[in-house]
N, CA, C and O atoms as a Maestro MAE file, in Angstrom:
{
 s_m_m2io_version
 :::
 2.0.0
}

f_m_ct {
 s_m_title
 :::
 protein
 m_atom[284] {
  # First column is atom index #
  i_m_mmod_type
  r_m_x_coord
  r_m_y_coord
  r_m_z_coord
  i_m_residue_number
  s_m_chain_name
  s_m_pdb_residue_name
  s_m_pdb_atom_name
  i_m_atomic_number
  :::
  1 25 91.555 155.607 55.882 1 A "UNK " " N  " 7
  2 3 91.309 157.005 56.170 1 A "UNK " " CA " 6
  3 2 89.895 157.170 56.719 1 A "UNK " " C  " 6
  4 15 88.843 156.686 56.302 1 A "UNK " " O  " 8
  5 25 90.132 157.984 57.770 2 A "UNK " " N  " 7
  6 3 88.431 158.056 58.455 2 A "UNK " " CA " 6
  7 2 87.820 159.113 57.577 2 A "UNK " " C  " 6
  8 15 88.436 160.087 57.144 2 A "UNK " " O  " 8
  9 25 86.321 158.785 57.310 3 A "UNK " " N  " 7
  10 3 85.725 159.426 56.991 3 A "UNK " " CA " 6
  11 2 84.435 160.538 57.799 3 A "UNK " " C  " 6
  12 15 83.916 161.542 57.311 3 A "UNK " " O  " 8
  13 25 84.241 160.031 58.903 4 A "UNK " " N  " 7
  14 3 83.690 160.439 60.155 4 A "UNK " " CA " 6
  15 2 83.565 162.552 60.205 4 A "UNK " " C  " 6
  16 15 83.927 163.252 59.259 4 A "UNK " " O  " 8
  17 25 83.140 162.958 61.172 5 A "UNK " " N  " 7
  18 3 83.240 164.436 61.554 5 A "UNK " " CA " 6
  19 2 84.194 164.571 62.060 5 A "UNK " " C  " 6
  20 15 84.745 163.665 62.686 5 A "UNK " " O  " 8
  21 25 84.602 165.602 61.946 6 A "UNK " " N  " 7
  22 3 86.115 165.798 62.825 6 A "UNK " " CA " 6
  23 2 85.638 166.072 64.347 6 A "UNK " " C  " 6
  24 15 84.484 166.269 64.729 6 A "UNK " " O  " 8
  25 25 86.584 166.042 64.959 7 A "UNK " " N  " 7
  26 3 85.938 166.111 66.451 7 A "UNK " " CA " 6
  27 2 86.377 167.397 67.179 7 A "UNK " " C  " 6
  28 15 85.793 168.018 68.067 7 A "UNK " " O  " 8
  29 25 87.411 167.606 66.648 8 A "UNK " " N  " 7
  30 3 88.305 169.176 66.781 8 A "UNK " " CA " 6
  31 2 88.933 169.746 65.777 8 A "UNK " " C  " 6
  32 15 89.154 168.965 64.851 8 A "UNK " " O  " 8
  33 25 89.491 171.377 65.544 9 A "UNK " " N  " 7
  34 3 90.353 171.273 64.871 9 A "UNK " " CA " 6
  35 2 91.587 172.499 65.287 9 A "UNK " " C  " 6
  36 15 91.168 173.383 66.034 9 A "UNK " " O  " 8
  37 25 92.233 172.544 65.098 10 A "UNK " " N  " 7
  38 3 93.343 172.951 65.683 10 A "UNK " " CA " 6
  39 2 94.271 174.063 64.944 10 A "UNK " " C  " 6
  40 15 94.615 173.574 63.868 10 A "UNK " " O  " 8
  41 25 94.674 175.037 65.061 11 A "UNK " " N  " 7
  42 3 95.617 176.005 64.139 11 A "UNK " " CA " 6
  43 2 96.768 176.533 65.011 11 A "UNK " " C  " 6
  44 15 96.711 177.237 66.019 11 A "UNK " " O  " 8
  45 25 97.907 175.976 64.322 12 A "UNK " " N  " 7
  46 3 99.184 176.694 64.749 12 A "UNK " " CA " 6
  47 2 100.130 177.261 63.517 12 A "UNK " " C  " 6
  48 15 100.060 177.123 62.296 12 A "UNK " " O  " 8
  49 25 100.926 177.869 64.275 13 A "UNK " " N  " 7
  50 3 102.117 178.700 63.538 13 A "UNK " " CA " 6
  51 2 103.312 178.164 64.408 13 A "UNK " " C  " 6
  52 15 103.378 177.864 65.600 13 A "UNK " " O  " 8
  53 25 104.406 178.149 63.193 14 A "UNK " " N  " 7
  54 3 105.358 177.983 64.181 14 A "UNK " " CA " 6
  55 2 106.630 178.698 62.671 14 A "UNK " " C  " 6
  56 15 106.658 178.205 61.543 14 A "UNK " " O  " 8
  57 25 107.671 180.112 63.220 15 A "UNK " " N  " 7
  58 3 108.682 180.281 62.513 15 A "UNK " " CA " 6
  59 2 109.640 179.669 62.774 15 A "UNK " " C  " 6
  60 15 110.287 180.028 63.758 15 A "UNK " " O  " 8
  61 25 110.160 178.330 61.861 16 A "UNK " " N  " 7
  62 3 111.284 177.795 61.653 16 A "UNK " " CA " 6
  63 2 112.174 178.104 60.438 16 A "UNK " " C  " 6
  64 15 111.754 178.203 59.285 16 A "UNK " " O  " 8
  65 25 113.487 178.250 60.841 17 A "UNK " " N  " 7
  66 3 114.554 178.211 59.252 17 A "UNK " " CA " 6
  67 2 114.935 176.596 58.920 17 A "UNK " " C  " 6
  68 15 115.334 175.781 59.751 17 A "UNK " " O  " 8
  69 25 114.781 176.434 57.959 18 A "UNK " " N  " 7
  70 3 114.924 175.049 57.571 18 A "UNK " " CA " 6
  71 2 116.116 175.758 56.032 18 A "UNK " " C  " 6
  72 15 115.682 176.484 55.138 18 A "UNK " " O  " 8
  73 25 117.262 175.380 56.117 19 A "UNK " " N  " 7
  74 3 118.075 175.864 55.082 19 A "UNK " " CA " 6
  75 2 117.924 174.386 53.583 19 A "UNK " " C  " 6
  76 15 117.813 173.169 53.734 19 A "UNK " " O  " 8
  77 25 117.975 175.030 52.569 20 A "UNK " " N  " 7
  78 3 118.013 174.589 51.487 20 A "UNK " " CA " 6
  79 2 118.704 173.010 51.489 20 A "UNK " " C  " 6
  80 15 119.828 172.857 51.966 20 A "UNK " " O  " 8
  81 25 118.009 171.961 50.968 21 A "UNK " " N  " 7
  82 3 117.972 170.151 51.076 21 A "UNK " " CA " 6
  83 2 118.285 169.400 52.467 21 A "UNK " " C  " 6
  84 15 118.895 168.339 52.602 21 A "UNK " " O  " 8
  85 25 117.647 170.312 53.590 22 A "UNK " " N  " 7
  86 3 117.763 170.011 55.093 22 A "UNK " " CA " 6
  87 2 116.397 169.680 55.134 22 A "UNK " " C  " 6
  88 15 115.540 170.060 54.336 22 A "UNK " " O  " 8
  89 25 116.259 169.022 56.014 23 A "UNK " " N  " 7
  90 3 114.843 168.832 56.999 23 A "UNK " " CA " 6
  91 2 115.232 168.737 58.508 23 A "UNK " " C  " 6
  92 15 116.213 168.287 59.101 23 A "UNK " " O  " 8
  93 25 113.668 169.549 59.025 24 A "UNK " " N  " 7
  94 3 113.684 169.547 60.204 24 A "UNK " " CA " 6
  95 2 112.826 169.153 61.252 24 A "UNK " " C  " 6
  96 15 111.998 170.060 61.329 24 A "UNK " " O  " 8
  97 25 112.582 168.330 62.066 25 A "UNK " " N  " 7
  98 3 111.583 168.169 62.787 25 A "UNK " " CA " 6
  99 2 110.453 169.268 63.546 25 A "UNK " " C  " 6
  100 15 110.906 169.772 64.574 25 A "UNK " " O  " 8
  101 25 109.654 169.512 63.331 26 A "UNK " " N  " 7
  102 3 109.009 170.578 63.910 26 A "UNK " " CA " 6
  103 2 107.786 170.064 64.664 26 A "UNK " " C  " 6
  104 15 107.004 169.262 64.153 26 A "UNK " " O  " 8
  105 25 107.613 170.670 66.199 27 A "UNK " " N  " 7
  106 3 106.570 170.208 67.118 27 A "UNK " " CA " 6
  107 2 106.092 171.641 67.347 27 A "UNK " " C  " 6
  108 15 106.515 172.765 67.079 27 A "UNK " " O  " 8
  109 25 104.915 171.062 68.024 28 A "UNK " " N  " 7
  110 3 104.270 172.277 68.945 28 A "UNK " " CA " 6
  111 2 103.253 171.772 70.260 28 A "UNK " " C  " 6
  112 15 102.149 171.228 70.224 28 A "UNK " " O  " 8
  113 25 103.733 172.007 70.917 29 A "UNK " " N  " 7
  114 3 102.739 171.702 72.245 29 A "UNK " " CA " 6
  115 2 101.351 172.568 72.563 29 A "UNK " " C  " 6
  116 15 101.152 173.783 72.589 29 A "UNK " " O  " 8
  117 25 100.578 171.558 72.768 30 A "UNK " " N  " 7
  118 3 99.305 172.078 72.907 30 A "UNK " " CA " 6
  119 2 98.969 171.697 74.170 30 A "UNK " " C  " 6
  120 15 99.112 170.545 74.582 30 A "UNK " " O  " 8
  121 25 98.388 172.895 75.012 31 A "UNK " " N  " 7
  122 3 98.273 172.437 76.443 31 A "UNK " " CA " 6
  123 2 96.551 172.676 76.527 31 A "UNK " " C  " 6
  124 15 96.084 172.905 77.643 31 A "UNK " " O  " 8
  125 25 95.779 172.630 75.538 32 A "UNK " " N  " 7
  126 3 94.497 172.158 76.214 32 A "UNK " " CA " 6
  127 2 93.667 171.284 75.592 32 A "UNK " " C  " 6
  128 15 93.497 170.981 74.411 32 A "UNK " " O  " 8
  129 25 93.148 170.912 76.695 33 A "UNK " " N  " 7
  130 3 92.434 169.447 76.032 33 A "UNK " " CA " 6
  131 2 91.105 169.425 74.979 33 A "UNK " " C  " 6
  132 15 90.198 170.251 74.881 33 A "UNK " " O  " 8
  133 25 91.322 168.229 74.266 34 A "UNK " " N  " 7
  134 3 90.288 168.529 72.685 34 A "UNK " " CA " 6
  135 2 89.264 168.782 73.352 34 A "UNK " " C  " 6
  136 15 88.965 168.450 74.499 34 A "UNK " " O  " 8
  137 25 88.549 169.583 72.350 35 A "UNK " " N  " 7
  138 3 87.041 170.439 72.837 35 A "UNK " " CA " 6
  139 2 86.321 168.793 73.082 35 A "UNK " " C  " 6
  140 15 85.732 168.926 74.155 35 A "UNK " " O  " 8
  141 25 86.140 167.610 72.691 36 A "UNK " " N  " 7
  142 3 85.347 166.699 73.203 36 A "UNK " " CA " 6
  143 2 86.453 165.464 73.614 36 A "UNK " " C  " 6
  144 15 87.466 165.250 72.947 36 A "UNK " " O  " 8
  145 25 86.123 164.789 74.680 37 A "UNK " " N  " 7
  146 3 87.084 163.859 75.259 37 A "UNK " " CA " 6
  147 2 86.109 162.528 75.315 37 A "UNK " " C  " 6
  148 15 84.973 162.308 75.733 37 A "UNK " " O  " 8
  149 25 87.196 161.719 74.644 38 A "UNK " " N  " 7
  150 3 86.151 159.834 74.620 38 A "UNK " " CA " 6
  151 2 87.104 159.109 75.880 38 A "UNK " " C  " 6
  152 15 87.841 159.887 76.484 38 A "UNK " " O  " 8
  153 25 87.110 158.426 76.076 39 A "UNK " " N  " 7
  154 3 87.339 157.353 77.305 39 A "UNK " " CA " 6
  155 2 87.431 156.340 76.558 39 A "UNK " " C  " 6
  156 15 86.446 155.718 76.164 39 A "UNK " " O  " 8
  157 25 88.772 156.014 76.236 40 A "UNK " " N  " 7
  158 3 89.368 154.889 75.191 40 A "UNK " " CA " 6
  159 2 88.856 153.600 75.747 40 A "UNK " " C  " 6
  160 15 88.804 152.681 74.930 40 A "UNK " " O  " 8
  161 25 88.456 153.333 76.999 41 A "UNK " " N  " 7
  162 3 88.385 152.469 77.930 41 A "UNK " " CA " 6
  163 2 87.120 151.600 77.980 41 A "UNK " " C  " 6
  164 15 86.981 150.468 78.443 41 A "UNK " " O  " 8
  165 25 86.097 152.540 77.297 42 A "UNK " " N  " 7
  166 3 84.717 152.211 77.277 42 A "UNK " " CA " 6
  167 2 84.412 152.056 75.681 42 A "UNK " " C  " 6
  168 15 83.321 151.967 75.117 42 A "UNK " " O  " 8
  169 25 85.294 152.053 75.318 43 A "UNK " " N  " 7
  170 3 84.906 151.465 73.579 43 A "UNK " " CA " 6
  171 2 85.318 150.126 73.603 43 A "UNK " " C  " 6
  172 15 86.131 149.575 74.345 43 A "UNK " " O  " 8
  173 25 84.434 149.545 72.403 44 A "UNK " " N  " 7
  174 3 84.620 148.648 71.798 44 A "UNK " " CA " 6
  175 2 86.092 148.431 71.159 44 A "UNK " " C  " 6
  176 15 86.765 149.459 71.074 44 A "UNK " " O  " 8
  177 25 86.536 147.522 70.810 45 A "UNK " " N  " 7
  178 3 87.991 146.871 69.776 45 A "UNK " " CA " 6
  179 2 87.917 147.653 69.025 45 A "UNK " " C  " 6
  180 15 88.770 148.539 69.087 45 A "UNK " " O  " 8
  181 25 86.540 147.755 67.596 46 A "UNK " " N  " 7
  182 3 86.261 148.352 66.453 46 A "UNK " " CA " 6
  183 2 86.483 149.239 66.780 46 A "UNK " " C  " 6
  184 15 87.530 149.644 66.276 46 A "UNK " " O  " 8
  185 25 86.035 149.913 67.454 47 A "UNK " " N  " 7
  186 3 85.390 151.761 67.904 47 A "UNK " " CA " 6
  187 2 86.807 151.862 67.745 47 A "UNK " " C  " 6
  188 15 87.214 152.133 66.615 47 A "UNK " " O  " 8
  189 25 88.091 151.603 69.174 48 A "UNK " " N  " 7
  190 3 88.509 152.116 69.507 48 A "UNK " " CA " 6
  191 2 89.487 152.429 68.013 48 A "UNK " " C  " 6
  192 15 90.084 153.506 68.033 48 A "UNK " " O  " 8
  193 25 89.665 151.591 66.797 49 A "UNK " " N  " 7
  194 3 90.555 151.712 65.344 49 A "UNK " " CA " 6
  195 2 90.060 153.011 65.067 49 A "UNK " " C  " 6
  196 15 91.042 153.740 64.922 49 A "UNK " " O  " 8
  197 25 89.188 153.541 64.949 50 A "UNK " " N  " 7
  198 3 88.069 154.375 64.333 50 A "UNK " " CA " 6
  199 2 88.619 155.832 64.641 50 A "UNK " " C  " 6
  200 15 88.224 156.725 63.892 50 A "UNK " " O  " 8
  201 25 89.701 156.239 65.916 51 A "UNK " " N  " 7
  202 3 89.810 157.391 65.725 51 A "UNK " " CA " 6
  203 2 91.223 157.651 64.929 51 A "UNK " " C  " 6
  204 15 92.103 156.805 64.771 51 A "UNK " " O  " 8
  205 25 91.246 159.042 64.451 52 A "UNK " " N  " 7
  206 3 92.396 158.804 63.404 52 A "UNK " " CA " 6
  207 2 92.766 160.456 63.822 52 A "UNK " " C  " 6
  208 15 91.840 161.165 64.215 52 A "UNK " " O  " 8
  209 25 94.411 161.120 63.697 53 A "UNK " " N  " 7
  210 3 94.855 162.450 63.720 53 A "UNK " " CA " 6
  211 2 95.246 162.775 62.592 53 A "UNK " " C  " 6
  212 15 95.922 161.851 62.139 53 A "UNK " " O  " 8
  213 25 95.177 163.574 61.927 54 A "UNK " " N  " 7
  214 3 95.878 164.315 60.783 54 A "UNK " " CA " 6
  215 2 96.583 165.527 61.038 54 A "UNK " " C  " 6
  216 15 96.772 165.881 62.202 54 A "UNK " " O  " 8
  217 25 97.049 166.293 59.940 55 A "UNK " " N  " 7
  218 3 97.492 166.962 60.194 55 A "UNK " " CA " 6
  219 2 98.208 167.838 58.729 55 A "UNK " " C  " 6
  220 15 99.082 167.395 57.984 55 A "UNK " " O  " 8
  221 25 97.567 169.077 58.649 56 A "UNK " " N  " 7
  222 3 97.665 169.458 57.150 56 A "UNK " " CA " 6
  223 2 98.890 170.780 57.168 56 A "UNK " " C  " 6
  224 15 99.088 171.460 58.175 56 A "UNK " " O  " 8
  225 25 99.469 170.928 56.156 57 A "UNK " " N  " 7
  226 3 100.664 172.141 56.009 57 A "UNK " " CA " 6
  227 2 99.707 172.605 55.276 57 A "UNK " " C  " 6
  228 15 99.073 171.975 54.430 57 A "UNK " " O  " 8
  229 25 99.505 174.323 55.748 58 A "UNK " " N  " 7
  230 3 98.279 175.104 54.993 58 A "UNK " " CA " 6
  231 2 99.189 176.641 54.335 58 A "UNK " " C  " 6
  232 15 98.619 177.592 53.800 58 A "UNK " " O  " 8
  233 25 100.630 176.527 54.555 59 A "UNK " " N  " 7
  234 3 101.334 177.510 54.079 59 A "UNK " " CA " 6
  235 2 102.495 177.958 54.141 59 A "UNK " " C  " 6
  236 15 102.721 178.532 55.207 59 A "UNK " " O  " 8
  237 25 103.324 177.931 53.435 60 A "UNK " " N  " 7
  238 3 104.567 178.310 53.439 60 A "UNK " " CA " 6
  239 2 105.400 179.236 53.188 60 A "UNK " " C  " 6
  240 15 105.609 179.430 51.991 60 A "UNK " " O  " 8
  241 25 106.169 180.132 54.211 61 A "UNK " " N  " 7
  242 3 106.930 181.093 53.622 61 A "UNK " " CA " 6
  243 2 108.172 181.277 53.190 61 A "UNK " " C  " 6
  244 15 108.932 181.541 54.121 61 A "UNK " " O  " 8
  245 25 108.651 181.245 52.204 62 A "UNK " " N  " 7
  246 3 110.091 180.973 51.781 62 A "UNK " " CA " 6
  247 2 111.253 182.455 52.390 62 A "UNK " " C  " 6
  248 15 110.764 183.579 52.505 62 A "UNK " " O  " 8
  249 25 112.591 182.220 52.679 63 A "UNK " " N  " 7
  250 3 113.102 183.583 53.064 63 A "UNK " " CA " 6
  251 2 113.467 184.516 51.788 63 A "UNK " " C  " 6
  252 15 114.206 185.499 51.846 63 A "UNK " " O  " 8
  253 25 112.863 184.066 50.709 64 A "UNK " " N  " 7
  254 3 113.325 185.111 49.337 64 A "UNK " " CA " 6
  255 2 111.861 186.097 49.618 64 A "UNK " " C  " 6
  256 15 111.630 187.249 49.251 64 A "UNK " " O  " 8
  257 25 111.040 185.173 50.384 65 A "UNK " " N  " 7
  258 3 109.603 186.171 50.550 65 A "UNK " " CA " 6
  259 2 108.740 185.910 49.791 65 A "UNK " " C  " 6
  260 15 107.918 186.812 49.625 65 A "UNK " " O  " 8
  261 25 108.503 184.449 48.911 66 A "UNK " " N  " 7
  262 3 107.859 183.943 48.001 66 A "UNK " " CA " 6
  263 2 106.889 182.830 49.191 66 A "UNK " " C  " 6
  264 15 107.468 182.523 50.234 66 A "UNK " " O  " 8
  265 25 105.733 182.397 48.997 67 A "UNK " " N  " 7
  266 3 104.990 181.656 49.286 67 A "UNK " " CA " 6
  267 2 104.263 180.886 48.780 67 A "UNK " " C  " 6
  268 15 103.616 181.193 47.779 67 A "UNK " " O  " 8
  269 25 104.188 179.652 49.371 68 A "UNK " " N  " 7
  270 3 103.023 178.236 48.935 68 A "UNK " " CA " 6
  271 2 101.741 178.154 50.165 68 A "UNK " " C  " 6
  272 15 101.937 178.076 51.378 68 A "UNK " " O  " 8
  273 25 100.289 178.202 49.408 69 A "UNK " " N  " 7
  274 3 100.031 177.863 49.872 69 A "UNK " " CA " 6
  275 2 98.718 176.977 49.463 69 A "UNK " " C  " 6
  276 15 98.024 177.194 48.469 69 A "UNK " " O  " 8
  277 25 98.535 176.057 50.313 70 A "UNK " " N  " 7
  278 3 97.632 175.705 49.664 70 A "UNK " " CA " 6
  279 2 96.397 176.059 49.193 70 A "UNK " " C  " 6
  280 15 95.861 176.925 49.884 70 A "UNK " " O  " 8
  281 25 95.627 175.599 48.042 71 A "UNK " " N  " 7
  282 3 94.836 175.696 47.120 71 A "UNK " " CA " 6
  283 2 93.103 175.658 47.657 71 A "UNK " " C  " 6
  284 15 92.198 175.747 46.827 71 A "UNK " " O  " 8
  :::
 }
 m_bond[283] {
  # First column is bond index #
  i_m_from
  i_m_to
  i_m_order
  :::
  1 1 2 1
  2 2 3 1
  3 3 4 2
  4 3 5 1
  5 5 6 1
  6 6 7 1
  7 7 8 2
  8 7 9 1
  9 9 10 1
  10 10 11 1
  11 11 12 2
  12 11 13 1
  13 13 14 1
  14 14 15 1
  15 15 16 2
  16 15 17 1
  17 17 18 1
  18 18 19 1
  19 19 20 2
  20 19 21 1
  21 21 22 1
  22 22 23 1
  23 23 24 2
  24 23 25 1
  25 25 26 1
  26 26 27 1
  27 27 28 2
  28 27 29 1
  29 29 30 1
  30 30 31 1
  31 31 32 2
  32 31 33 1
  33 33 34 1
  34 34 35 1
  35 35 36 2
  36 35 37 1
  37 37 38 1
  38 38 39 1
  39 39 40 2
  40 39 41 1
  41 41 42 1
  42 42 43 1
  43 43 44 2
  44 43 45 1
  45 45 46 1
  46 46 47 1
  47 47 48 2
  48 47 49 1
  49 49 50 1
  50 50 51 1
  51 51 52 2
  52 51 53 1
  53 53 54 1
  54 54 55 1
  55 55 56 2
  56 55 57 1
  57 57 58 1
  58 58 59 1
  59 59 60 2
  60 59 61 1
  61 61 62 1
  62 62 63 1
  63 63 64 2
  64 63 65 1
  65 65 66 1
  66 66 67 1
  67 67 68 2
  68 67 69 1
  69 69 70 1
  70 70 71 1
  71 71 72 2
  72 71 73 1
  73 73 74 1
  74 74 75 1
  75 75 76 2
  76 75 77 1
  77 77 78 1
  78 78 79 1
  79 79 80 2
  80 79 81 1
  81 81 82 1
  82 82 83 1
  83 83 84 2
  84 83 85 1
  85 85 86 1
  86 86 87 1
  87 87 88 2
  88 87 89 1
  89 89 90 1
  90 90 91 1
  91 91 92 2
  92 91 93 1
  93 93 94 1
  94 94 95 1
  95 95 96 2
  96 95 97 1
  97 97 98 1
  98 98 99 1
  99 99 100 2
  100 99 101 1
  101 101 102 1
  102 102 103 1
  103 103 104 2
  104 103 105 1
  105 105 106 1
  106 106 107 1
  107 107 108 2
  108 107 109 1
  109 109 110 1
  110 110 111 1
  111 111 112 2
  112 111 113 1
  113 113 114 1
  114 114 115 1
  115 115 116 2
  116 115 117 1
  117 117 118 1
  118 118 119 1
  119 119 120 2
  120 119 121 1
  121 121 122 1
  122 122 123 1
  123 123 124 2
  124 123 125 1
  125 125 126 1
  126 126 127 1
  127 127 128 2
  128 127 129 1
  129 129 130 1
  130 130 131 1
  131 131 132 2
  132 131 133 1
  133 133 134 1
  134 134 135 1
  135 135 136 2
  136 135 137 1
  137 137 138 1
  138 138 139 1
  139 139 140 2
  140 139 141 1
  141 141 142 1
  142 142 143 1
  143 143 144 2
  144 143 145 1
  145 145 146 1
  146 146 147 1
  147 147 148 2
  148 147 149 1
  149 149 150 1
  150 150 151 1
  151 151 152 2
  152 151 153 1
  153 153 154 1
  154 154 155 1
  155 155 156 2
  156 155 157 1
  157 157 158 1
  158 158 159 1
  159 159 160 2
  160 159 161 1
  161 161 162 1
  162 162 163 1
  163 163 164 2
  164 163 165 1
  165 165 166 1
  166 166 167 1
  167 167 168 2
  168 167 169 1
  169 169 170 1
  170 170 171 1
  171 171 172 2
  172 171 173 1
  173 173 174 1
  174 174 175 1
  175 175 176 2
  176 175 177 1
  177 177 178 1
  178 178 179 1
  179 179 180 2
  180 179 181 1
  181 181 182 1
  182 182 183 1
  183 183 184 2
  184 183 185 1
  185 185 186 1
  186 186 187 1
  187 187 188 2
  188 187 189 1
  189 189 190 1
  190 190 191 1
  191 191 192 2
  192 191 193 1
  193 193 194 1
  194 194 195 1
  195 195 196 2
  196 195 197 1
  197 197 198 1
  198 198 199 1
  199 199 200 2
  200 199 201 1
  201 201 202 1
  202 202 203 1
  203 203 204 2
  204 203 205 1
  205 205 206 1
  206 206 207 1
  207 207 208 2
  208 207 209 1
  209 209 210 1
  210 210 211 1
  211 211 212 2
  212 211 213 1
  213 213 214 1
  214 214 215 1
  215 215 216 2
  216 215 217 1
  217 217 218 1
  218 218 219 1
  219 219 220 2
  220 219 221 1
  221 221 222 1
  222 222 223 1
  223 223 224 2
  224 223 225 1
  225 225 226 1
  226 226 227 1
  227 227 228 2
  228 227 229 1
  229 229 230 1
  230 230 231 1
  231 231 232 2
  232 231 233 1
  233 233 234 1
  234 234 235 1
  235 235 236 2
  236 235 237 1
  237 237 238 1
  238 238 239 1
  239 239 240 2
  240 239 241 1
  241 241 242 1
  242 242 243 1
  243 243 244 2
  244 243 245 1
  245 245 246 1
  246 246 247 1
  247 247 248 2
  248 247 249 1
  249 249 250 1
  250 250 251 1
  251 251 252 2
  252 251 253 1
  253 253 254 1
  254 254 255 1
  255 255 256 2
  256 255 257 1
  257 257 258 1
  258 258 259 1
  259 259 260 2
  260 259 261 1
  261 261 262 1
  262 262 263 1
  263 263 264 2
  264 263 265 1
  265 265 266 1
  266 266 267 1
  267 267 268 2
  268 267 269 1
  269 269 270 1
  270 270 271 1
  271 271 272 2
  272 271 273 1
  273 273 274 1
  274 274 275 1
  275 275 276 2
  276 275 277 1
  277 277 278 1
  278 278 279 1
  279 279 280 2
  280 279 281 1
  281 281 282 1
  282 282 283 1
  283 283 284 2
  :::
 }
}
C-alpha cells in the first residue's frame, strides 16, 4: 500500500438498483485528465511500482431509505 501524497482525488455519484444477494458491476467514466500527469516512460523500474489507484465507497443508500455511511 502506498503511502506517498495523493496526486488527485476524485468524487462521483452514480444511482444504481442492485436488488437484494445480487451484485453489480458499476463504472463511471471520467473524461478529464488527473490534475498532474507523470510520463510512465521516464521513470525508473522502482518509480514506475510506486504509483497505486484506490478507490473508497463513502455512502450508501438503501431503497427502504436507510443509509451507510462511512465513519
Amino acid at each position: 500500500m502506498s503511502t506517498g501524497p495523493a496526486l488527485a482525488r476524485h468524487q462521483f455519484t452514480s444511482d444504481e438498483t442492485i436488488k437484494p444477494g445480487k451484485s453489480k458491476e458499476v463504472s463511471v467514466l471520467y473524461l478529464k485528465p488527473p490534475v498532474k500527469t507523470v510520463d510512465a516512460r521516464s521513470l525508473k523500474e522502482k518509480e514506475k511500482d510506486s504509483f497505486t489507484g484506490r478507490f473508497v465507497i463513502a455512502r450508501l443508500q438503501f431503497s427502504d431509505g436507510s443509509v451507510w455511511q462511512l465513519p
